[in-house]
Each structure stands twice: as C-alpha cells, then as structure tokens.
N, C-alpha and C positions, 0 to 999 in steps of 0.2 A: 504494500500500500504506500510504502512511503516511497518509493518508487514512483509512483502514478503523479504524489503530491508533488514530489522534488519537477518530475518532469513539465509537469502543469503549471506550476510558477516557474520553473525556470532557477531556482536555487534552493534553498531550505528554508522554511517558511520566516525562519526568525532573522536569517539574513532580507530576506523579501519583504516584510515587518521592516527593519529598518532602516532598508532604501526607501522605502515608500514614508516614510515619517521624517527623514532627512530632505527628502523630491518636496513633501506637503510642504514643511516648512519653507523652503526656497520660495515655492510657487509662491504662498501666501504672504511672503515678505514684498516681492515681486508686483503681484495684483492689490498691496496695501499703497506701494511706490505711487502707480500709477491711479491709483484710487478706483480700480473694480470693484467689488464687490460682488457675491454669490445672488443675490436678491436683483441688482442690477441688470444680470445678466439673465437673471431668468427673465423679467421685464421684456425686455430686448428683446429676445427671443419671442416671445408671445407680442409682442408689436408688430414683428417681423411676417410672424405665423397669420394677426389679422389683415396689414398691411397687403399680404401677397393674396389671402380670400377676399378683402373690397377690389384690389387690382383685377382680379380675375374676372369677376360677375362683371366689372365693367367692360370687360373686355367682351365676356360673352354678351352683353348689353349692344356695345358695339357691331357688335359680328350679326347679329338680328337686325338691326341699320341696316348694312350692306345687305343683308339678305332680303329686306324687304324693299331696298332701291333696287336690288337686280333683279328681282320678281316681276316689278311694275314693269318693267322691259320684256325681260323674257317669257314671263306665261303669256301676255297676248301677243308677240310672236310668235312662241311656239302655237298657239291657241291658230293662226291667219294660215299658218305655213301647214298646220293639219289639214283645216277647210280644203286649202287648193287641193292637196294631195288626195282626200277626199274623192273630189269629182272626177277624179280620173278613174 
C-alpha cells in the first residue's frame, strides 16, 4: 500500500506534507504582496462566469436579428422562385 501512496504523490506523504506547507506559505506571502485574496478571486470568477452568460444571450439575441432580416428576403424569394417552378 504504501507503495501505491509513495507513487500517487510522488514522494512520502510527510515529505509531500511539507513541500506543500513550505509552496502554501510562498504562494500566500506572494498573493498578500500583490493584494489577492481567496474571496476576491472567487468574485472574479463568478463575474467572469455571469459576464460571458449576459455576452452570450446577447449574442444569441443578435443572431435572431440577422435571422429574421434574412428571412424577410429569403422566404419570399424562395416562396416567387417555387411559384415559377410550379407551373412548369
């Protein structure tokens, strides 16, 4: 088993333990520098996430525009060009 563990992290847990508590601290010194914050970034993220769902509808908003300016052309076209065809 500890075999499986060693190989699945990549060292022995308590080495891996603390690299990752030595990394945390960096990071978090790091993102205190620059003034991130964990809360901030989730924010962000969820802005990001409504931002690109109102982008989208608008877009599909848009895209019904075009669809219904090329309609007003094309079905009664297509609609003249069946007629002739029609009588033949």
């Amino acid at each position: 088993m500890s075999n499986g563990v060693n190989g699945f992290l990549g060292d022995t847990p308590v080495r891996v333990i603390v690299k990752l508590l030595i990394l945390s601290v960096a990071v978090g010194f790091l993102m205190s520098i620059f003034g991130l914050y964990p809360h901030d970034i989730l924010i962000a993220a969820r802005d990001f996430v409504i931002d690109l769902w109102n982008t989208g509808f608008k877009t599909l908003g848009r895209l019904g525009d075009y669809l219904l300016l090329g309609a007003a052309i094309v079905v009664p076209v297509f609609i003249v060009i069946r007629l002739l065809s029609y009588r033949r």
